[in-house]
C-alpha positions as CSV (number, residue, x, y, z in Angstrom):
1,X,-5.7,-8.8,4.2
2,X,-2.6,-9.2,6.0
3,X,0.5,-7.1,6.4
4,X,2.7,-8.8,3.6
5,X,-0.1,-8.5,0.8
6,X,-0.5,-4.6,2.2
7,X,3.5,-4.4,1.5
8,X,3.7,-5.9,-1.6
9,X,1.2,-4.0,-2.5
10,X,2.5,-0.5,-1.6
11,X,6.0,-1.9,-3.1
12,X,4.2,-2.5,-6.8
13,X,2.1,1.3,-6.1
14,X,5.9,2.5,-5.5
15,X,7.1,0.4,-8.7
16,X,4.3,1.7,-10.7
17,X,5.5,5.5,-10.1
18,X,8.5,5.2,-10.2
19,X,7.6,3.4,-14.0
20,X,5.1,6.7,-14.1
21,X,7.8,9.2,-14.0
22,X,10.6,7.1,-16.5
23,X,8.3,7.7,-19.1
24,X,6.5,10.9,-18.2
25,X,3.3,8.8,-17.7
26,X,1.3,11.1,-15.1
27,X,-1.6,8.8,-14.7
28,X,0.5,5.9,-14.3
29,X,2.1,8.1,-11.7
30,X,-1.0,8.8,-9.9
31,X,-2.4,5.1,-10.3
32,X,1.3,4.0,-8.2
33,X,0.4,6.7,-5.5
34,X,-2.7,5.2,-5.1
35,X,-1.6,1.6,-4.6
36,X,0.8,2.8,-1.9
37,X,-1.9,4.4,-0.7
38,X,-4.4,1.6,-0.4
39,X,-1.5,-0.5,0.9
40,X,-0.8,1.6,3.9
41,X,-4.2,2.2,5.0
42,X,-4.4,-2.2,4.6
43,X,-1.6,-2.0,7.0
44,X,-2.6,0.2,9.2
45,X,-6.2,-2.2,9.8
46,X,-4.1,-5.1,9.8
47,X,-1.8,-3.2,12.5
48,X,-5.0,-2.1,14.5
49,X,-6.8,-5.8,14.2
50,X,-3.7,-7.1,15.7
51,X,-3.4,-4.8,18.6
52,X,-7.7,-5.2,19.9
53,X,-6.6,-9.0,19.7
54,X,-3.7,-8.8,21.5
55,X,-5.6,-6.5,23.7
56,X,-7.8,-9.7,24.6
57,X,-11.4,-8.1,23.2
């Protein structure tokens, strides 16, 4: 996955809670967290990938 789906989707998980808390929706809240989540650790691989290729290995 590359870095601008991981942001996008850690910008809907922050959407999401945000959304979670208007309403006083704790699941939805939780369910946004994780998103962000999920996006960050797809960045983070995405991040690393680049940096063994740019490494030359």
């Amino acid at each position: 996955m590359g870095k601008a789906k991981a942001k996008a989707k850690q910008a809907k998980g922050k959407m999401k809670e945000t959304a979670g808390k208007a309403v006083g929706d704790r699941e939805m809240q939780v369910e946004g967290r994780g998103e962000q989540m999920a996006g960050k650790a797809q960045e983070a691989a995405h991040d690393a990938g680049e940096r063994i290729r740019k490494s030359g290995r």
